[in-house]
C-alpha positions as CSV (number, residue, x, y, z in Angstrom):
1,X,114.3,129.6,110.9
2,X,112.7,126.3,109.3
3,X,109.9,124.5,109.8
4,X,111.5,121.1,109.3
5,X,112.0,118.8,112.3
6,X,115.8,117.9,111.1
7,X,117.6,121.2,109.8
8,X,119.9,118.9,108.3
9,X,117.3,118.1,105.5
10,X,117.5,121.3,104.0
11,X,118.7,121.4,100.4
12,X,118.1,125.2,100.0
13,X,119.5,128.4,102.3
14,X,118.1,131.9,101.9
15,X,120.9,133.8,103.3
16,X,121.1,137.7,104.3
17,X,123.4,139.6,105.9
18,X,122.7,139.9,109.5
19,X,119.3,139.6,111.6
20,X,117.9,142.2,113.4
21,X,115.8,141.1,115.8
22,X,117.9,139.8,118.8
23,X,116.8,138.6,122.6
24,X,117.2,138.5,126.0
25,X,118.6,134.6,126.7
26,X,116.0,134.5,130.0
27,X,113.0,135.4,128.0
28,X,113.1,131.6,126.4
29,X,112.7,129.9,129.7
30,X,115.3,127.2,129.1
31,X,117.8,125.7,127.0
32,X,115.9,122.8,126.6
33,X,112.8,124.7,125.3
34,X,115.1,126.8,122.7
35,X,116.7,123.9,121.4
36,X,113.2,122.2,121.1
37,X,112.0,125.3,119.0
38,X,115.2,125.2,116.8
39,X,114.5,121.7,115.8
40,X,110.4,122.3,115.9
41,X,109.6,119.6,118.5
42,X,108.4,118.7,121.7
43,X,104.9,121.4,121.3
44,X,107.7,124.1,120.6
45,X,108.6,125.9,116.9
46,X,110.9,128.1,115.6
47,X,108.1,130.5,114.6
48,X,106.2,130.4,117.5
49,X,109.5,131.6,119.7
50,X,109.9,134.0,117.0
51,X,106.8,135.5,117.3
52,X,106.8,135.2,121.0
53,X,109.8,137.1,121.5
54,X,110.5,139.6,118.1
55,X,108.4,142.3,116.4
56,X,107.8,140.7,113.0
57,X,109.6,143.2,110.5
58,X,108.9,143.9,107.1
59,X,112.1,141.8,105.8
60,X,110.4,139.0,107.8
61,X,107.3,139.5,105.8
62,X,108.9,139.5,102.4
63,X,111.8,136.3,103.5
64,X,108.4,135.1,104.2
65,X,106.8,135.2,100.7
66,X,110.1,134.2,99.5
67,X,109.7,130.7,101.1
68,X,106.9,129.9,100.6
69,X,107.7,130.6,96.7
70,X,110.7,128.3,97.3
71,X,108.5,125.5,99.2
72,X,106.3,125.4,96.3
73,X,109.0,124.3,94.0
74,X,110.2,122.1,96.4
75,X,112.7,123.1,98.2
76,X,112.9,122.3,101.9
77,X,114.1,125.5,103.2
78,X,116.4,127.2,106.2
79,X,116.4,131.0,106.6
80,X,120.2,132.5,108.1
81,X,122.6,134.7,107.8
82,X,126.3,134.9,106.6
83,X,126.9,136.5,109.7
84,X,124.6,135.1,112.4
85,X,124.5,138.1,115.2
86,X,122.2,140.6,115.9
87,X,122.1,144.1,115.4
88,X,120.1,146.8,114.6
89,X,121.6,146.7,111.4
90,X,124.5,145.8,109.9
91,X,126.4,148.6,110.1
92,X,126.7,148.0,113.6
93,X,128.7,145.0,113.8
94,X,132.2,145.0,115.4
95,X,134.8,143.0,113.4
96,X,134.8,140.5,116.3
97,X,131.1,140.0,116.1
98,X,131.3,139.7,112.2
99,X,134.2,137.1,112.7
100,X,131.9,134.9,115.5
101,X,129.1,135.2,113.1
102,X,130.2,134.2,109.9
103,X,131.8,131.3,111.9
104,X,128.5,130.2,112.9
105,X,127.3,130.3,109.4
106,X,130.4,128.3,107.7
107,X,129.6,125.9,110.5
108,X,125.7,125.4,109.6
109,X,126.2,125.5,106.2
110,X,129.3,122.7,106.1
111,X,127.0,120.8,108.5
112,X,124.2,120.7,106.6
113,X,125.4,121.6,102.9
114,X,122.6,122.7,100.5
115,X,122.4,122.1,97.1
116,X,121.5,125.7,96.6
117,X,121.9,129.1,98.4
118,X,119.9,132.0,97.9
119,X,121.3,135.3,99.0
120,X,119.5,138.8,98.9
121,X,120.7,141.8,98.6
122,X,124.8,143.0,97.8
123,X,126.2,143.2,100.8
124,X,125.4,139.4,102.2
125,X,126.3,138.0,98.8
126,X,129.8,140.1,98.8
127,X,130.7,139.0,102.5
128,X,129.0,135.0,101.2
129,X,131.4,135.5,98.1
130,X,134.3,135.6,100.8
131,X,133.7,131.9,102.2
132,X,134.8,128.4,100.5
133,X,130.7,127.4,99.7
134,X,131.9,125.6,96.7
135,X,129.1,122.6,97.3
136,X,126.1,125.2,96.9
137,X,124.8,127.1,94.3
138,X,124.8,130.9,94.6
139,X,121.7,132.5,93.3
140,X,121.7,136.4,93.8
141,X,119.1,138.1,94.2
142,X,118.0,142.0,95.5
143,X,117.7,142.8,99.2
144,X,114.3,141.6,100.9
145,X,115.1,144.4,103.2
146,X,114.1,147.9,103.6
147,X,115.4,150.6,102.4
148,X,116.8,148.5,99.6
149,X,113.5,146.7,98.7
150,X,111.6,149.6,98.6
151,X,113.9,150.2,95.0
152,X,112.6,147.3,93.4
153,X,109.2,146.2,95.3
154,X,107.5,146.7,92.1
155,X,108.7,144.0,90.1
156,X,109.1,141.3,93.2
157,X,106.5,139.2,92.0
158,X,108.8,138.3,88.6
159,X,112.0,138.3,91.4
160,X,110.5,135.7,93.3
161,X,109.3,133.5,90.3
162,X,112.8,133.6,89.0
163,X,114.6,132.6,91.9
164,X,111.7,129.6,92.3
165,X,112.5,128.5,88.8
166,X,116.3,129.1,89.3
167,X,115.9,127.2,92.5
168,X,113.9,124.4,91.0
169,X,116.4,123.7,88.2
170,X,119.1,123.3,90.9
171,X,117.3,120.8,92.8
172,X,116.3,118.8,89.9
173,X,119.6,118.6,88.3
């Protein structure tokens, strides 16, 4: 998700595992109208499908706070995943979805190469560790998504400062 009109202006990722929330192709309407929500054109956004067709979770919420932190600083942001497929969680993914997913995501990020990559929680940075990202920056950072959060909620506000500064310093260098 962005809210640029050219993804390919990003200079920052935040990267997790896997999303949740999937849908049903025919609830979009048309290719057309997808592809104009993607690229936030033509009356249509990437939020507004998002919201249209997904229950807003509470990793949502805090990937949420996280951008704007990183929007603040500057950054011009795109939120994916290192394996872009849904499932309930990621425990559920079948080698071949993992493979077709992570696919996507070598693909997005060698299109658009960011200067900086922000990945939360262990498991998305281990299976990010795994792919040649050598142009961006790996910041780390804990998982924005529950159960995990729920270990460290407390101290979030300092979390997300650090990763703005940490972010900020990339960009500027």
């Amino acid at each position: 998700m962005t809210d640029l009109s050219d993804p390919t202006e990003a200079d920052c990722f935040i990267v997790g595992r896997n999303q949740r929330n999937g849908y049903a192709v025919d609830l979009v309407g048309s290719q057309q109208r997808h592809v104009d929500a993607l690229f936030n054109r033509n009356g249509q956004s990437c939020r507004g499908l998002y919201e249209q067709l997904c229950e807003t979770s509470p990793t949502r919420t805090n990937i949420d706070r996280l951008s704007e932190r990183l929007k603040h600083v500057g950054a011009k942001v795109l939120e994916t995943n290192v394996v872009c497929f849904s499932t309930p969680m990621s425990a559920d993914l079948t080698e071949d979805q993992r493979k077709v997913g992570t696919k996507i995501f070598e693909w997005v990020h060698n299109w658009i190469s960011p200067k900086v990559v922000v990945v939360h929680g262990r498991g998305a940075a281990k299976d990010l560790a795994r792919l040649d990202i050598a142009n961006s920056r790996v910041i780390e950072m804990p998982s924005l998504a529950p159960p995990a959060y729920n270990r460290w909620h407390s101290r979030s506000e300092a979390e997300l400062d650090r990763v703005a500064e940490a972010v900020k310093r990339v960009l500027a260098a």
